[in-house]
C-alpha positions in Angstrom: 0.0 0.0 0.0 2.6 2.5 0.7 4.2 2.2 -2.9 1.0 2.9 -4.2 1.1 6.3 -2.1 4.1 7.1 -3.5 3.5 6.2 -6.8 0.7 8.9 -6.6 2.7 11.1 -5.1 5.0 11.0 -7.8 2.4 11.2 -10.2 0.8 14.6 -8.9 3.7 16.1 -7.7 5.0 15.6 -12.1 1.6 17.1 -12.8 2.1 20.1 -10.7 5.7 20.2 -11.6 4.2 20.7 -15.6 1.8 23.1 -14.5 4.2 25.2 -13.2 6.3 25.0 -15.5 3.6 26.1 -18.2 3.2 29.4 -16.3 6.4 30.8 -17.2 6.6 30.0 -21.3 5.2 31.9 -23.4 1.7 31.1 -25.0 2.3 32.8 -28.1 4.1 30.1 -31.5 5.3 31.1 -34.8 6.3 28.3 -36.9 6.6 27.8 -40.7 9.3 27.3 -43.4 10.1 28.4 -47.6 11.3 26.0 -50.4 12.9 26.9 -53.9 10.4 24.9 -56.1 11.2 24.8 -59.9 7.6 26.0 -61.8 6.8 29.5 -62.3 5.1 31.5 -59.4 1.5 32.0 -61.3 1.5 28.2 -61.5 2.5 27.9 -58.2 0.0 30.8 -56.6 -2.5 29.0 -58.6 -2.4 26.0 -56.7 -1.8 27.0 -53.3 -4.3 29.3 -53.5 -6.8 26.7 -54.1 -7.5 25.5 -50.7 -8.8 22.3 -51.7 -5.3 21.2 -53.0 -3.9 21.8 -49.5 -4.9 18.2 -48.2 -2.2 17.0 -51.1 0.4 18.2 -49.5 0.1 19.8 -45.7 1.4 16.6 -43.1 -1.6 16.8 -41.6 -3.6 15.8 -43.8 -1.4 13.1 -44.6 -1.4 11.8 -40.8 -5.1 11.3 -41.0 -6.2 10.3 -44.4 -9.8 10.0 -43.5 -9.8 13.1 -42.0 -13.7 14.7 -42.7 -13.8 17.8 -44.6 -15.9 20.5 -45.2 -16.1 23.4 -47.5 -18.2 26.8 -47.8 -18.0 29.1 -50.4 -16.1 29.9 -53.9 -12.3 28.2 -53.5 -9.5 30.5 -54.0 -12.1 33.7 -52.7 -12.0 35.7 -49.4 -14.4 34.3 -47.3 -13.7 30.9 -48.6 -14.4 28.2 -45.5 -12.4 24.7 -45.0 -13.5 23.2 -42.0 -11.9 19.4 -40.7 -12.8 17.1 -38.1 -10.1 14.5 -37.2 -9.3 12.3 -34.0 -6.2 12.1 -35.4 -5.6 15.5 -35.3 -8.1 17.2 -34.2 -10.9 19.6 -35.4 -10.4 23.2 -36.8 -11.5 25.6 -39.3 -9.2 27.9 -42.1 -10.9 30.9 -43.7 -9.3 33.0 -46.7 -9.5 36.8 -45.7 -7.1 38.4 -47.9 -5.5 37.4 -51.1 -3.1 39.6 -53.1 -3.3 38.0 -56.5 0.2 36.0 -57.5 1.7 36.9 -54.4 -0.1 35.9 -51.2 -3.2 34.5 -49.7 -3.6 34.8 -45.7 -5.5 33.0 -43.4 -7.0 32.7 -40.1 -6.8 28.9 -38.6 -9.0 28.1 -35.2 -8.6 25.0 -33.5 -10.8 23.0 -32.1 -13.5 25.1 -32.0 -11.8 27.9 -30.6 -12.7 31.5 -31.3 -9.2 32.7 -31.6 -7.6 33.0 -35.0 -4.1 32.4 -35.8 -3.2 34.0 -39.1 -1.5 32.0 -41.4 0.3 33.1 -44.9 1.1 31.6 -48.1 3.9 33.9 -50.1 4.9 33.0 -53.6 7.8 35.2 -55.0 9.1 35.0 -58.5 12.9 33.9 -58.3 12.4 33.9 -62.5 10.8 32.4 -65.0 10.6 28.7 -63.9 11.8 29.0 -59.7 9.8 30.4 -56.9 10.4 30.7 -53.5 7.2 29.9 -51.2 7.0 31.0 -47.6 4.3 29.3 -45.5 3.9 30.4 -41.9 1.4 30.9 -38.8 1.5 33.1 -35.5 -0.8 32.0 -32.6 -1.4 31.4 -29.5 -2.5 28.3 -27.1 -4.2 28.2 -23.6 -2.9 27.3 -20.8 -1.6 24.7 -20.4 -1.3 23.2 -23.6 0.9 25.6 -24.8 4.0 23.4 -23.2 3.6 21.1 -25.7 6.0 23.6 -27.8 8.7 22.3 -25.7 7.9 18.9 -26.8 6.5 19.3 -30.5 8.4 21.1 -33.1 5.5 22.4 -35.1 8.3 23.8 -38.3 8.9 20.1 -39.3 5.0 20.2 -40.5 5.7 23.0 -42.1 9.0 21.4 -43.6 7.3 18.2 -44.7 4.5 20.4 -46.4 6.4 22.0 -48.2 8.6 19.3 -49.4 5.2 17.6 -51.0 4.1 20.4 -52.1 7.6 21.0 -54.2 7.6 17.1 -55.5 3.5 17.6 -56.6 4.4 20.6 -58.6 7.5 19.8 -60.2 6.2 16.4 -61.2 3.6 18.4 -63.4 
């Protein structure tokens, strides 16, 4: 009986150890990464503006391939709607509210139902006639106390392995 007492002991006294812990890192992320992919920028903007495409390549998508998804509204548009459900991971929502044509489309992401948006960008820049460079990044925050699991989860190898498809799709076309 009294290694079971300890055994909680330890057990809560870890737990409280993590919660305090959380109270001193920040809650705020940034994470995100650019590839050199060989096919023009148009071409390029073209299909990463389309957010339908974006289960092709993000590593989410790939970690749950019967992830449910759900759009709203004209693809490629401001005020276009992709919405996911996953218990892989997790449920969340990405609306288009700004797109400057060639260039850039930004984003707000919410997760799991939250209320909160975390903006999220696209850039394609024209490095010539067949190279672009793509930049694809998000600022956010997290509650308390999930937010610790930035010390645990590098969130820029998604963003690596996105890209990385995303390059392979597009110069195999």
């Amino acid at each position: 009986m009294k290694i079971l007492k300890y055994i909680l002991l330890t057990i809560v006294a870890l737990a409280a150890l993590v919660l305090i812990v959380a109270l001193f890192l920040p809650r705020t992320f940034h994470a995100g990464s650019q590839i050199t992919i060989d096919r023009p920028s148009a071409e390029v903007f073209t299909y990463v503006s389309t957010l339908k495409n974006q289960g092709n390549y993000d590593a989410w998508s790939k970690q749950d391939p019967h992830m449910e998804k759900k759009y709203n509204g004209t693809d490629g548009a401001v005020g276009f709607t992709y919405e996911w459900k996953s218990k892989k991971v997790g449920d969340g929502k990405q609306i288009i509210t700004h797109i400057e044509p060639g260039k850039r489309i930004d984003m707000n992401l919410y997760f799991q139902g939250s209320d909160v948006a975390n903006p999220s960008f696209i850039d394609v820049k024209d490095l010539g006639p067949t190279q672009s460079l793509v930049t694809w990044e998000i600022d956010g925050t997290m509650p308390y106390p999930f937010h610790i699991m930035h010390v645990f989860y590098d969130m820029n190898k998604d963003f690596d392995a996105g890209l990385q498809n995303l390059k392979a799709i597009l110069e195999k076309q």
